[in-house]
Phi, psi and omega in degrees: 000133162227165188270146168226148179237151168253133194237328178249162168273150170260021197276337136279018146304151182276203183276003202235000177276300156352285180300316204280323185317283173348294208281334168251027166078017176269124183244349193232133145315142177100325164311125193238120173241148154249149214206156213267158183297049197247183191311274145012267214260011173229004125314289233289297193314306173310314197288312215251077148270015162244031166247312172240180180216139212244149165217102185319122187253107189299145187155000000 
C-alpha cells in the first residue's frame, strides 16, 4: 500500500496530468488517499511524482 498527499497544485497543468491527479482521487493540496501497489497506480504515481509526495504504508 502506498500513501500519496498532493503537495503542489495541479492548476496550471496540462490536462492530462489534471485527469491523472483526479483519477487518483486527489483534490486539495493537502489531501491523502492510500492506494494499492499496482502497475496501473504506480505508473499514475510516476507520471505527477513532483506534485505529491508518496509513502509505504503497512496494510
Amino acid at each position: 500500500m502506498i500513501k500519496v498527499t498532493l503537495i503542489k497544485s495541479a492548476s496550471n497543468e496540462v490536462k492530462s496530468v489534471k485527469a491523472t491527479v483526479e483519477a487518483l482521487g486527489l483534490r486539495k493540496i493537502g489531501q491523502s488517499k492510500v492506494l494499492q501497489s499496482t502497475p496501473a497506480n504506480l505508473g499514475q504515481i510516476k507520471k505527477i511524482s513532483y506534485l505529491v509526495k508518496t509513502e509505504e504504508v503497512e496494510g
